[in-house]
C-alpha positions as CSV (number, residue, x, y, z in Angstrom):
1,X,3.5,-11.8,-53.4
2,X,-0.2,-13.7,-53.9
3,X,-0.1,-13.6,-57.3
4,X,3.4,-15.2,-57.5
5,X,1.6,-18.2,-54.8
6,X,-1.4,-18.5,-57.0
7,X,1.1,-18.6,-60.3
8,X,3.0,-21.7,-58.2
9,X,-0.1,-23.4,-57.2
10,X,-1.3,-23.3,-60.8
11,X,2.4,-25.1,-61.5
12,X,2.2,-27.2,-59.3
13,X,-1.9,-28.4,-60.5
14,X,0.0,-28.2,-64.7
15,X,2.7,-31.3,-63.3
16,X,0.1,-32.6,-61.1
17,X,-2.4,-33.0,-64.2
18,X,0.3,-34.1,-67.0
19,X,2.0,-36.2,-64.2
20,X,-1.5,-38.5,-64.0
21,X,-2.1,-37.6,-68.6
22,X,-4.7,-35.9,-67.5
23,X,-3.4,-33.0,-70.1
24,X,-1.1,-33.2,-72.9
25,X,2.9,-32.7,-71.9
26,X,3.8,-29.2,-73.4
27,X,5.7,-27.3,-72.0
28,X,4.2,-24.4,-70.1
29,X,6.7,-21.3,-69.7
30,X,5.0,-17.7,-68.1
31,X,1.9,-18.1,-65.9
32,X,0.2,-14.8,-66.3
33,X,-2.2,-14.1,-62.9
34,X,-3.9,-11.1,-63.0
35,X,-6.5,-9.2,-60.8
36,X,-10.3,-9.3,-62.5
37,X,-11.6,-5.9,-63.5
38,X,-14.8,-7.3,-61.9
39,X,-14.3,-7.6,-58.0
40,X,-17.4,-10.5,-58.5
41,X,-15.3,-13.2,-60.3
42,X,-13.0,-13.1,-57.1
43,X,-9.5,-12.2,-56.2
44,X,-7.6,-13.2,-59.2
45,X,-7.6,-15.0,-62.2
46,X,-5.7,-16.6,-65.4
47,X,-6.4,-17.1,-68.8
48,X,-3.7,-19.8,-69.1
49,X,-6.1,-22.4,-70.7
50,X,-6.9,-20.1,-73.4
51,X,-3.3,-19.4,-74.1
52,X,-2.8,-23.9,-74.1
53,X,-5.4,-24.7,-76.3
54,X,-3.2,-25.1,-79.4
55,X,-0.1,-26.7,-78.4
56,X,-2.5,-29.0,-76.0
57,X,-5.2,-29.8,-79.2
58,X,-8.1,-29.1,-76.2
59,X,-11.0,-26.7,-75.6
60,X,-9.7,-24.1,-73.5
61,X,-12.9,-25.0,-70.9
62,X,-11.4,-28.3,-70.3
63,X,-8.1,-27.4,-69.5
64,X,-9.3,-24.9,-67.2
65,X,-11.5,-27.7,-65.6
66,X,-8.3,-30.2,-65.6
67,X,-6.3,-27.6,-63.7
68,X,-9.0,-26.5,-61.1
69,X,-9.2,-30.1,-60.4
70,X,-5.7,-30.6,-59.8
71,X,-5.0,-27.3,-57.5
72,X,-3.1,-28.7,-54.5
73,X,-5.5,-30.3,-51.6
74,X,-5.6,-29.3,-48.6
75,X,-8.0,-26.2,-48.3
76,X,-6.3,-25.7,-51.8
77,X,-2.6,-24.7,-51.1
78,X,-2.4,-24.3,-47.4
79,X,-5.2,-22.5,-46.9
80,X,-4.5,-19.5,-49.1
81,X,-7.2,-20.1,-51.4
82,X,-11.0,-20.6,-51.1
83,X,-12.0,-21.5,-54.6
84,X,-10.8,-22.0,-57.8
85,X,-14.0,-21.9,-60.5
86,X,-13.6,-22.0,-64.0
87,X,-15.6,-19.8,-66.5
88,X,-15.9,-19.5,-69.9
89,X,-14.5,-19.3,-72.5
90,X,-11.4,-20.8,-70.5
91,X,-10.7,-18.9,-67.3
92,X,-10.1,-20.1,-63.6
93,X,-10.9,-17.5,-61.0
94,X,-9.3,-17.8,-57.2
95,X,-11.3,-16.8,-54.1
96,X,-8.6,-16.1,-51.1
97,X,-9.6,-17.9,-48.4
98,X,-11.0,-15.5,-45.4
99,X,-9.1,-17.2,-42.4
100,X,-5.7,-16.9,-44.5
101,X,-7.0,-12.8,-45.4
102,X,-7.7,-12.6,-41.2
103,X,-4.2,-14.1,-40.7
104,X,-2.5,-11.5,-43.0
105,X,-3.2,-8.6,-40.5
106,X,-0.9,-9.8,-38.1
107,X,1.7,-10.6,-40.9
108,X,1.3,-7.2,-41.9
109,X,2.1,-5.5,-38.0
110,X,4.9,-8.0,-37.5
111,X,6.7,-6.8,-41.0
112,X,5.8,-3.4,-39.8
113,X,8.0,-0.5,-41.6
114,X,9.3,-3.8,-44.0
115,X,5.8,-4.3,-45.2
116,X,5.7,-4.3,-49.1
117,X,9.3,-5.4,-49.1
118,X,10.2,-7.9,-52.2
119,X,13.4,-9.5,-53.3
120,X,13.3,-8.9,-56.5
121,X,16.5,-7.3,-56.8
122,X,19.0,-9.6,-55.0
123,X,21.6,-7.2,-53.9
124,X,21.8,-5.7,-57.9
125,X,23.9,-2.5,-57.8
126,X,21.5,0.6,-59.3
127,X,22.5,3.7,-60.0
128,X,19.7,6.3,-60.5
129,X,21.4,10.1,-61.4
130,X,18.5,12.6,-61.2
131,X,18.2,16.3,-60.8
132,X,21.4,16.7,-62.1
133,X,21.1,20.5,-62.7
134,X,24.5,23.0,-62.8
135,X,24.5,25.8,-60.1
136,X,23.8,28.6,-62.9
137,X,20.1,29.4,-61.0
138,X,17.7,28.2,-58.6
139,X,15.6,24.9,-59.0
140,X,12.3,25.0,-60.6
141,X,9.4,22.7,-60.7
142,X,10.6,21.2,-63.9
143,X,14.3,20.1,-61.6
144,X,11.2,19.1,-58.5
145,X,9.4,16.7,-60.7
146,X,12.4,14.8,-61.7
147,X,14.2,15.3,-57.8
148,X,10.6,13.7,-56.9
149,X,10.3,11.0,-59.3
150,X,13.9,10.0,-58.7
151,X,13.9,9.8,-54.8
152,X,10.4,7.5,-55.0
153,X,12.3,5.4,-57.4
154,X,15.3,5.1,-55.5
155,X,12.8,4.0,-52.0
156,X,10.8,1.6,-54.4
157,X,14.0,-0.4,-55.8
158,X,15.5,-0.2,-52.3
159,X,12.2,-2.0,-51.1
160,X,12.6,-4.5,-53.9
161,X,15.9,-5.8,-52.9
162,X,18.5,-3.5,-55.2
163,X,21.1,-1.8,-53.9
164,X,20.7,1.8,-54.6
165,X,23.1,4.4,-55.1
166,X,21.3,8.6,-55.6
167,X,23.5,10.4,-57.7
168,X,24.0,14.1,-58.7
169,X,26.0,15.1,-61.3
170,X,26.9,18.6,-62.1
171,X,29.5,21.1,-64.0
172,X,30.9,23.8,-62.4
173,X,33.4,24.7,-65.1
174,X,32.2,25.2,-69.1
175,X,30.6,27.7,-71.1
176,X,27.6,27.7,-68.8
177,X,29.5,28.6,-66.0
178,X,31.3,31.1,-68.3
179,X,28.1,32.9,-69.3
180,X,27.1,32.7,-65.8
181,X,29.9,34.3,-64.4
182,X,30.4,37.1,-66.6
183,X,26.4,38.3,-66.3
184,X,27.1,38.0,-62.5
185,X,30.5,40.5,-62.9
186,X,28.1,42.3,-64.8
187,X,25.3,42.9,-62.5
188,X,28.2,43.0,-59.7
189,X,29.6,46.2,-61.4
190,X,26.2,47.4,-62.1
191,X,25.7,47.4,-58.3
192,X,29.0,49.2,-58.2
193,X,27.4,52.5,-59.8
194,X,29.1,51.3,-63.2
195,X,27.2,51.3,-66.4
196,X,28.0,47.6,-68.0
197,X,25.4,46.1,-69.9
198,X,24.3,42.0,-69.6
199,X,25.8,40.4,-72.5
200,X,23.6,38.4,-75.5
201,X,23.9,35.0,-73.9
202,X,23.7,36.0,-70.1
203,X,21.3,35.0,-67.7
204,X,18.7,37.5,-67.6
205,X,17.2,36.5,-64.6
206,X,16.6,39.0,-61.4
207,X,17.5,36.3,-59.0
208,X,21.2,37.2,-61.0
209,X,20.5,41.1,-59.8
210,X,20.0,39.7,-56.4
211,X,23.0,37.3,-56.3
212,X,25.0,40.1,-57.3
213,X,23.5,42.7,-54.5
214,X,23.9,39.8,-52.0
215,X,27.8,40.0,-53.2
216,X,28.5,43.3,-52.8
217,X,26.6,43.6,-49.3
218,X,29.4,41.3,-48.3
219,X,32.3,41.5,-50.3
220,X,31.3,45.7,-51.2
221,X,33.7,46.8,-53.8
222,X,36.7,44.5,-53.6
223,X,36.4,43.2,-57.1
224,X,37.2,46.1,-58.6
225,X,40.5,46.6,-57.0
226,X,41.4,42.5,-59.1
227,X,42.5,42.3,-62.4
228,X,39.7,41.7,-64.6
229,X,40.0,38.1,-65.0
230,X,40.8,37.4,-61.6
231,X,37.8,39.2,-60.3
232,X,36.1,37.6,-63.2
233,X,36.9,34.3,-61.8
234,X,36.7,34.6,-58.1
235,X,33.2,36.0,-58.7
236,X,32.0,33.1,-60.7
237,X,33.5,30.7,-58.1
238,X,31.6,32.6,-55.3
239,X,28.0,32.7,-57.4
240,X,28.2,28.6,-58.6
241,X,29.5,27.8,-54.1
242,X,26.1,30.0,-53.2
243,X,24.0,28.6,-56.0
244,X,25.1,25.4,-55.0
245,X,24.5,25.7,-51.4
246,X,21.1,26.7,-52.2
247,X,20.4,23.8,-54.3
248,X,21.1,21.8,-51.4
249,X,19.0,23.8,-49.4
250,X,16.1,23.4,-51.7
251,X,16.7,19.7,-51.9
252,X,16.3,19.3,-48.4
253,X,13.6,21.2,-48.1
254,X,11.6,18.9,-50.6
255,X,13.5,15.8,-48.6
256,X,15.2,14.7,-51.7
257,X,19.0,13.0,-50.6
258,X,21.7,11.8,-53.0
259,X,24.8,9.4,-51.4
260,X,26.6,10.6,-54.2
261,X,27.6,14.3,-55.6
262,X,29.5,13.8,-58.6
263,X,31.6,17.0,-60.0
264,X,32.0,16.6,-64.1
265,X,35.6,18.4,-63.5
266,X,36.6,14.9,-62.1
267,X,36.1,13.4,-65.4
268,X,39.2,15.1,-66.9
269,X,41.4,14.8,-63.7
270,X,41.1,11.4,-62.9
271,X,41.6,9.8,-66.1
272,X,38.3,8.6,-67.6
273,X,38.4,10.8,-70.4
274,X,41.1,9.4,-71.4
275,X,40.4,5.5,-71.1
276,X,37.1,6.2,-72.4
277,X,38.1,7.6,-75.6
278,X,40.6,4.9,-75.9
279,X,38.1,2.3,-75.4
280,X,36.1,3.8,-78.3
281,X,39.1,4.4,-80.6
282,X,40.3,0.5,-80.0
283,X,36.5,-0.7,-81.2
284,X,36.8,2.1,-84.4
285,X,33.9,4.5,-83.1
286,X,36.5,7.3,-83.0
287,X,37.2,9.5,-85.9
288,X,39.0,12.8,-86.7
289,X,38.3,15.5,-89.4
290,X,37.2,19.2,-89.9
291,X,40.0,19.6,-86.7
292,X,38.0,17.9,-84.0
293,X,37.2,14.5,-83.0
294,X,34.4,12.6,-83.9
295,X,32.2,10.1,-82.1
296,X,30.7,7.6,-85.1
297,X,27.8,7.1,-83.1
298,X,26.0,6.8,-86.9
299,X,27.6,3.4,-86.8
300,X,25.6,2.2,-84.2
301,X,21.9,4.2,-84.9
302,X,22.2,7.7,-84.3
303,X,21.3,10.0,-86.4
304,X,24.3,12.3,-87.0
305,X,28.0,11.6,-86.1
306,X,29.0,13.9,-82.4
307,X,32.0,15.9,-81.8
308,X,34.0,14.9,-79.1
309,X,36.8,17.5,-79.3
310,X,36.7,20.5,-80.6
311,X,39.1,22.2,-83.0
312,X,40.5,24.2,-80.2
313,X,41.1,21.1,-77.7
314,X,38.0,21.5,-75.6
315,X,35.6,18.3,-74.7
316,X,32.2,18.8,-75.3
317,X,29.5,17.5,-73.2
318,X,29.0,14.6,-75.4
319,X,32.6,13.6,-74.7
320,X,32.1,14.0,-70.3
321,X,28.5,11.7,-71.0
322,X,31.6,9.2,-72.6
323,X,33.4,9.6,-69.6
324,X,30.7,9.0,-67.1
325,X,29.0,6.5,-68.4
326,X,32.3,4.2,-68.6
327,X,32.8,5.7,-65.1
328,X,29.5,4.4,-64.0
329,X,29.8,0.9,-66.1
330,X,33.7,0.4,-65.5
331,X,34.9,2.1,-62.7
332,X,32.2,1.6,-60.5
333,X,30.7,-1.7,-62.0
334,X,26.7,-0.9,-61.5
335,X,24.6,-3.8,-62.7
336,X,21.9,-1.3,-63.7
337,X,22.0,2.8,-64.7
338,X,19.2,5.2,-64.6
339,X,19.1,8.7,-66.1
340,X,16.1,10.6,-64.6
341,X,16.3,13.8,-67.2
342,X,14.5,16.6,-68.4
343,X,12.1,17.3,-71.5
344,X,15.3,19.2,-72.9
345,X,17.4,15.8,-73.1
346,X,14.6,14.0,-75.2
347,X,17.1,14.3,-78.4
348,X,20.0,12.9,-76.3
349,X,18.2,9.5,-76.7
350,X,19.9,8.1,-79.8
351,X,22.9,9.2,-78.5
352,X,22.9,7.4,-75.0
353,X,21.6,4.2,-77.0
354,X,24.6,4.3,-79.2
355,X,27.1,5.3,-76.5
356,X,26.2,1.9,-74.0
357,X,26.1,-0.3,-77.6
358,X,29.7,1.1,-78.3
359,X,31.1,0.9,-75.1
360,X,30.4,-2.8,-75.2
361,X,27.3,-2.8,-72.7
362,X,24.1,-4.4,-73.4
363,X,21.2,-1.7,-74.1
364,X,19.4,-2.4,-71.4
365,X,22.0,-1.7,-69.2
366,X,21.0,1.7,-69.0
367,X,17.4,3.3,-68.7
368,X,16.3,6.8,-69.8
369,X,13.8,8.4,-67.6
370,X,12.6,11.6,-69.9
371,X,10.1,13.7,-67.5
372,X,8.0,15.9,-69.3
373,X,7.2,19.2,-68.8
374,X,5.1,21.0,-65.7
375,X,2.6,23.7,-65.8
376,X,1.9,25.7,-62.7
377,X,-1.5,27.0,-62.3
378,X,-2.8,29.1,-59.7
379,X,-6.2,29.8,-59.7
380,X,-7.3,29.0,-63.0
381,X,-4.3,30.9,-64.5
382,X,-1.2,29.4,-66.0
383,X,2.0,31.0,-64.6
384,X,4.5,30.8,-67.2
385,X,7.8,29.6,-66.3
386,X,11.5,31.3,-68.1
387,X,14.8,30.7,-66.7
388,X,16.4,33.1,-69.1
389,X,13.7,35.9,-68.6
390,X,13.7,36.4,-65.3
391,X,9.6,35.6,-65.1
392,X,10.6,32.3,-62.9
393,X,9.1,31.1,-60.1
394,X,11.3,29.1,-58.0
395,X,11.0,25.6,-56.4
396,X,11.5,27.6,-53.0
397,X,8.9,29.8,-53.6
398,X,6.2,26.5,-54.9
399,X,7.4,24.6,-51.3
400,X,7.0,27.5,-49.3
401,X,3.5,28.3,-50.6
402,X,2.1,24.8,-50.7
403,X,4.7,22.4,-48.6
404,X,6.9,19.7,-49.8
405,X,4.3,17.2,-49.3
406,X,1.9,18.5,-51.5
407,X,5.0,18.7,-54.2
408,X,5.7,15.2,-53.5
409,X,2.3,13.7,-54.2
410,X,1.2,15.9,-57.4
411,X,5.0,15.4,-59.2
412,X,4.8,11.7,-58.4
413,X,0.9,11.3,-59.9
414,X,1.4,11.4,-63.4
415,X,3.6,8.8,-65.5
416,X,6.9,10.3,-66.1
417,X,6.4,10.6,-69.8
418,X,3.3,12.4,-69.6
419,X,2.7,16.2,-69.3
420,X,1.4,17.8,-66.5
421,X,-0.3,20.4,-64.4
422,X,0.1,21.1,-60.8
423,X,-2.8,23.3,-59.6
424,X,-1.5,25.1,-56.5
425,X,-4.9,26.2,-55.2
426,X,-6.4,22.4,-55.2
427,X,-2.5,21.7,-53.3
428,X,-3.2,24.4,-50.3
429,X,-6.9,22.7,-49.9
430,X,-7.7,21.0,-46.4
431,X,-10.6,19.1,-48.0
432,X,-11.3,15.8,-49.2
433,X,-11.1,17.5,-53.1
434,X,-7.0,17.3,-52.3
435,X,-5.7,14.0,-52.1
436,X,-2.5,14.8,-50.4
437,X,-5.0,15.9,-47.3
438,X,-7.4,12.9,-47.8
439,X,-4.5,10.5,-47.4
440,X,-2.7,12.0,-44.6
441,X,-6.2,12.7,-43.2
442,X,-6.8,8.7,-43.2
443,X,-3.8,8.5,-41.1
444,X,-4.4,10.8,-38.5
445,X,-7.8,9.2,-38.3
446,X,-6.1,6.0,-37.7
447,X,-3.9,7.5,-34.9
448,X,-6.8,9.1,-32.7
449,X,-8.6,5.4,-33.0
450,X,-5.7,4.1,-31.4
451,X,-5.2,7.1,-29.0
452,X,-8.5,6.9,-27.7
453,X,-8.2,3.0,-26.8
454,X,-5.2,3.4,-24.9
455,X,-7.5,6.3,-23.1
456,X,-10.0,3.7,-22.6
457,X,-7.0,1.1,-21.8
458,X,-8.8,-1.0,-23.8
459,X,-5.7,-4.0,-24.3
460,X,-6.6,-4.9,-27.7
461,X,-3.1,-6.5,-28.6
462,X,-4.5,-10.4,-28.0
463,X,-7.7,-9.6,-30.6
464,X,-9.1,-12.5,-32.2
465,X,-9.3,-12.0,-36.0
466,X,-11.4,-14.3,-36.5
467,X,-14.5,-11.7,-35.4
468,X,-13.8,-9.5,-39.0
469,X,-16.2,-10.6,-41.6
470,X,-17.6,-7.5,-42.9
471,X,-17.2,-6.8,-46.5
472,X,-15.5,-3.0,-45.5
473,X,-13.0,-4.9,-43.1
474,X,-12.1,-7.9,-45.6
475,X,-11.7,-4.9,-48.7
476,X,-9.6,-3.4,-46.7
477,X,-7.3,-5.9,-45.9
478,X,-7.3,-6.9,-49.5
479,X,-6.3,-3.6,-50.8
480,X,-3.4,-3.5,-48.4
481,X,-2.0,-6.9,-49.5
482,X,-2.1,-5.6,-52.9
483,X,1.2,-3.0,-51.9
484,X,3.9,-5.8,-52.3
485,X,2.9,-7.0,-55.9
486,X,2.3,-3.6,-56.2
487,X,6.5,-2.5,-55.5
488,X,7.3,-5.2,-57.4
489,X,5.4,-4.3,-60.3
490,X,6.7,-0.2,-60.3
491,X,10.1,-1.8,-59.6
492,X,10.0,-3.6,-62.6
493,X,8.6,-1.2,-64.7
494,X,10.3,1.8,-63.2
495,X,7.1,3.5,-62.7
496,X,6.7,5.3,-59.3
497,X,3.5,7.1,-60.0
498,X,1.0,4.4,-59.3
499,X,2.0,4.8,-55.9
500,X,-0.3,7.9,-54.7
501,X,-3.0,6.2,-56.7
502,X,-2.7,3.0,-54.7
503,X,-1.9,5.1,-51.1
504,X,-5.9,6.8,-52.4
505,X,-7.3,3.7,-52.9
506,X,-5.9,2.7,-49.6
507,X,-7.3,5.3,-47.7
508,X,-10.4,4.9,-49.5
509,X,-10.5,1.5,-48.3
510,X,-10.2,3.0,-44.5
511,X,-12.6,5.5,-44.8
512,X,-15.1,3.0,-46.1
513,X,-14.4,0.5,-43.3
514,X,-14.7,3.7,-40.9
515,X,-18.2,4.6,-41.8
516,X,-19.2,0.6,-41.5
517,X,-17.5,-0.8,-38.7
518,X,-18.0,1.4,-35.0
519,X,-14.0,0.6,-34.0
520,X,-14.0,2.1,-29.9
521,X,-18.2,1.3,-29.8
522,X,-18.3,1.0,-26.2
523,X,-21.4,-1.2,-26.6
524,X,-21.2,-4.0,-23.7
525,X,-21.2,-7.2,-26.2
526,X,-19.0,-6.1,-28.5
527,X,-15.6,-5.6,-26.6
528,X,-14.3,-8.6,-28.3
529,X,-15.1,-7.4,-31.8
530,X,-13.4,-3.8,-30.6
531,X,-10.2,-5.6,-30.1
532,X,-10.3,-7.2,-33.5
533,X,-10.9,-4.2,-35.5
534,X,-8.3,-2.3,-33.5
535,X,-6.2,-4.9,-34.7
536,X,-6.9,-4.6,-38.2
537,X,-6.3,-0.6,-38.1
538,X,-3.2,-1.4,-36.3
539,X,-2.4,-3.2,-40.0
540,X,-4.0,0.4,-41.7
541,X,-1.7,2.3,-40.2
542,X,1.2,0.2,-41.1
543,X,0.2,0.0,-44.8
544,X,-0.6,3.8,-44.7
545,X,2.4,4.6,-43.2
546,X,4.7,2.6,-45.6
547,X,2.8,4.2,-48.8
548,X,3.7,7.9,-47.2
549,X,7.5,6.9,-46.3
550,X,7.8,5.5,-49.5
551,X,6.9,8.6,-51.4
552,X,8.7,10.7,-48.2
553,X,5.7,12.3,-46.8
554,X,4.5,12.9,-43.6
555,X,2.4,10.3,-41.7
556,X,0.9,12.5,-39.1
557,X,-0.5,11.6,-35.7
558,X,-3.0,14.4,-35.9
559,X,-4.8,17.4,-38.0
């Protein structure tokens, strides 16, 4: 990126300056480069000589001086920089050259869909497991913003140089799956003509009433003529098949893939049940008392003990989170986990912490992604949101009302961590007010500029760069070099949602060039400048169309 550049160049003037004692030897570890908040002291900027003044015994001023005069000759580091000025109380700000910013639109067309790429990963093997939720209902927006979230993660660390593996992870056996399948036999007899009622812990949703009318239209009243617990069973395997299916469907729908499904049940057949709880029994985490087993997750900062096994034989779901975890760290050797969950898993923290620490790994191993809560509002009104009450309103039904774009760009604009609300009025809106428009609007923009010079067959590939000098066309360039340092940074931090923020700002940055620079003018003079500018929203479109494909949006040609 150009802040890693500048940070080398600033090495290279710290050895050239204590090479000739013109500073003190010390050594000199992180060289923090950051953007200024004020566009007027230039590109970028360090503090560095601020942070030297003690172990150096100088006035911050004068180092900074030192350094500036020791930044590499020659049009200061091959050309990338213009200046380097110091300013009190011990900063030096870096102008980028403007024959190194025209050069970087052709850099930019010739990465093309690669733009933005980093290699910061070097092959590391990720896992990120996300959505994650059992076939028992339908997705809702709460499941969305986590599906959203973790697919944009996924595309960032991909273009960062890891090696990515999507994961879901669901149970298809278990009390849920009980519950689940005895309310469907109930509403299944119900449709039958039979009085039964739903029982206490059921799933008191109507899109159970539905599933269970969908049954009988095809199967009509074959259950009845099963033993009870056959039918009981059979049913339930029918409802989780269609609830998956569904959930797959929905998925799709809000282009969210996984290269992995992972079934729980797999877990206890395979064998890493087993060598998990060995591996915590040989390091002493394992106890048994009160009839069941015991994690001593205490021992390692938890806040209560966990039972692994109950009285009556059964694994909890503490004891499959054992077993896939050493699955994930073991079996399949990932350098790095991630665990995109729900508000609901925010007291499975402690637990996870204490689970990597016992299983030998180091904590940060494994990162815990906990995605806070949704409110859906429509105008004005908040809709509220029950699984268990049947008042739920259905991923299907928010993607089929507003579009999965829209989804996309609303669940991936607010930090994970943070709550939000998705106004589904503002979503629908084909007006600058909506961002999702005002982006994809930038690109279709960008599109008919090209069209109509191919009308003109106006050959604008050979454009001489050199032309741009207005303020609009060098901002823009300068905003789209920000998107590499810009992966890096949200693959570092695991933080996909400055990525709609940036693809605004982007577009911002075209519209403003747009309403400065005539592109197709026509004006005789002025063909050679036409050619440039084409160039340089040539790079627009590239940048643009990166941003969207990153956050798996459409980049359309026209609206």
């Amino acid at each position: 990126t150009v802040r890693e550049q500048i940070a080398e160049l600033v090495r290279q003037a710290i050895d050239s300056a204590q090479a000739s004692d013109a500073l003190p030897k010390v050594e000199v570890e992180d060289i923090a480069v950051e953007r200024p908040q004020n566009a007027e002291h230039g590109d970028f900027a360090t503090s560095l000589p601020l942070k030297l003044a003690r172990p150096m015994r100088m006035n911050p001023l004068q180092i900074a001086e030192r350094l500036a005069a020791h930044m590499p000759n020659g049009e200061l580091g091959g050309g990338l920089l213009e200046s380097a000025t110091v300013a009190s109380p011990g900063f030096i700000n870096f102008s980028l050259n403007r024959n190194w910013l025209r050069a970087q639109i052709e850099a930019i067309r010739t990465d093309g869909a690669a733009f933005g790429d980093v290699d910061l990963g070097k092959g590391q093997r990720v896992q990120i497991e996300f959505v994650s939720a059992n076939p028992v209902g339908p997705l809702h927006i709460a499941h969305a913003r986590g599906g959203v979230i973790g697919s944009a993660l996924a595309n960032i660390l991909q273009a960062s140089g890891y090696d990515v593996t999507r994961e879901y992870y669901f149970n298809d056996a278990g009390a849920q799956i009980g519950h689940f399948a005895r309310t469907l036999q109930a509403r299944y007899l119900q449709q039958c003509g039979r009085d039964v009622e739903v029982h206490e812990d059921g799933y008191q949703g109507e899109y159970m009433i539905d599933l269970a009318a969908e049954i009988f239209g095809e199967e009509g009243e074959r259950f009845l003529e099963m033993p009870e617990e056959d039918a009981l069973r059979t049913l339930g395997e029918l409802g989780v098949a269609k609830f998956m299916d569904r959930i797959r469907e929905d998925l799709i729908k809000l282009r969210i893939e996984f290269d992995e499904w992972f079934n729980e049940k797999t877990l206890f057949v395979n064998g890493q049940f087993e060598d998990s709880m060995a591996l915590l029994e040989e390091k002493g985490y394992v106890t048994e008392r009160e009839g069941a087993v015991w994690f001593a997750s205490t021992l390692l900062g938890d806040e209560k003990d966990k039972v692994m096994v109950r009285g009556n034989g059964i694994p909890t779901y503490f004891a499959s989170d054992v077993a896939y975890h050493y699955n994930k760290f073991f079996e399949r050797n990932f350098d790095h986990v991630i665990n995109i969950w729900g508000a609901d898993h925010q007291g499975h923290a402690l637990f996870m912490k204490a689970l990597v620490a016992a299983l030998g790994m180091p904590e940060d191993k494994l990162t815990l992604i906990i995605n806070q809560l949704v409110t859906l509002k429509r105008g004005g009104e908040t809709v509220r949101l029950s699984k268990r009450t049947g008042d739920i309103i259905t991923l299907r039904e928010v993607i089929d009302e507003v579009g999965s774009d829209a989804c996309r760009f609303f669940f991936l604009s607010r930090a994970a961590d943070s709550q939000m609300e998705f106004d589904m009025e503002l979503a629908k809106e084909q007006s600058q007010e909506n961002p999702v428009y005002y982006i994809q609007y930038a690109h279709a923009r960008i599109a008919s500029i090209l069209r109509l010079a191919e009308e003109r067959s106006i050959d604008w590939k050979d454009g001489d760069v050199s032309l741009l000098g207005h303020d609009a066309e060098l901002a823009l360039i300068r905003k789209m070099l920000e998107l590499p340092e810009l992966i890096s940074m949200m693959a570092n931090n695991l933080e996909a949602h400055h990525l709609p923020h940036y693809a605004s700002d982007l577009a911002t940055a075209f519209h403003w060039f747009y309403q400065n620079c005539r592109v197709v003018s026509g004006v005789e003079g002025e063909e050679e400048l036409s050619k440039a500018r084409l160039k340089l929203v040539d790079a627009a479109r590239v940048a643009l169309a990166r941003c969207l494909s990153l956050m798996v949006m459409d980049a359309p040609e026209k609206m």
